[in-house]
N, C-alpha and C positions, 0 to 999 in steps of 0.2 A: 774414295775418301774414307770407307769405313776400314779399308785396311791400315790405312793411314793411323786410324784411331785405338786401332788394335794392337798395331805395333808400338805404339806411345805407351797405351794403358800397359801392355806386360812390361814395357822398360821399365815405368811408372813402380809395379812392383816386383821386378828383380830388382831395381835403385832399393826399394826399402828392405828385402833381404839382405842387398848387399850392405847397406850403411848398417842394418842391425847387427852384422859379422863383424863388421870394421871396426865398429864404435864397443863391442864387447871384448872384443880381443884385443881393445886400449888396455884395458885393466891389468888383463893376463901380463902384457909385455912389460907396461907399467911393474908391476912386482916383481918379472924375472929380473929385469935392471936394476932393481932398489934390490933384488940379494944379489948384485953381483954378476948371474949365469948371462953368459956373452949370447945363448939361444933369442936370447927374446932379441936383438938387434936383427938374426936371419928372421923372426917372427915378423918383426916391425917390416921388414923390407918386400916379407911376403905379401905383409897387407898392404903395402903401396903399390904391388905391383900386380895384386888380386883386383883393387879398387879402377888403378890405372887402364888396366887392360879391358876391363867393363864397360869403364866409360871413354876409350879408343871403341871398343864395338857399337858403342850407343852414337858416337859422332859419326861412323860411316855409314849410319842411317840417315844424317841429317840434321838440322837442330834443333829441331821440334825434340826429335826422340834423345838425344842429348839432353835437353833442356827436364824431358822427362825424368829419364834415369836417376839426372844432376839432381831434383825436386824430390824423385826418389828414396838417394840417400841422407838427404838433410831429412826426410819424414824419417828413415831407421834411425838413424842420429837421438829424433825427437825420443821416440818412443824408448832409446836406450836412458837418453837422462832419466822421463819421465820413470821408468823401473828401477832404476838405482838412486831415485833420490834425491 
């Protein structure tokens, strides 16, 4: 059980790394599309499939650890509104 608990809690915070990654790098893509530079679409597709792939490893743990990870990045999420504003 306690490894159970252990593998939740790092999913827990690699999810808020990852969603702090994710949710920063909105902005970046954000402004390369408002100038125009077709990059931030390869950007945007990177972050879907940096994020997707995270949480494909977090579900062949199971769903507890899913459910962590997923909890994870909605906290990085939080923390990036909260710093921007």
């Amino acid at each position: 059980m306690m490894a159970a608990s252990a593998i939740m809690a790092a999913a827990a915070l690699a999810g808020i790394a990852m969603g702090w990654v994710h949710f920063v790098t909105l902005t970046r893509v954000t402004a390369m599309l408002v100038a125009g530079r077709i990059a931030g679409v390869g950007l945007q597709m990177a972050r879907f499939a940096l994020l997707g792939a995270f949480l494909w490893v977090c579900a062949k743990g199971g769903w507890p650890v899913l459910l962590a990870g997923a909890s994870g990045v909605l906290a990085g999420r939080a923390l990036v509104l909260r710093r921007l504003g």
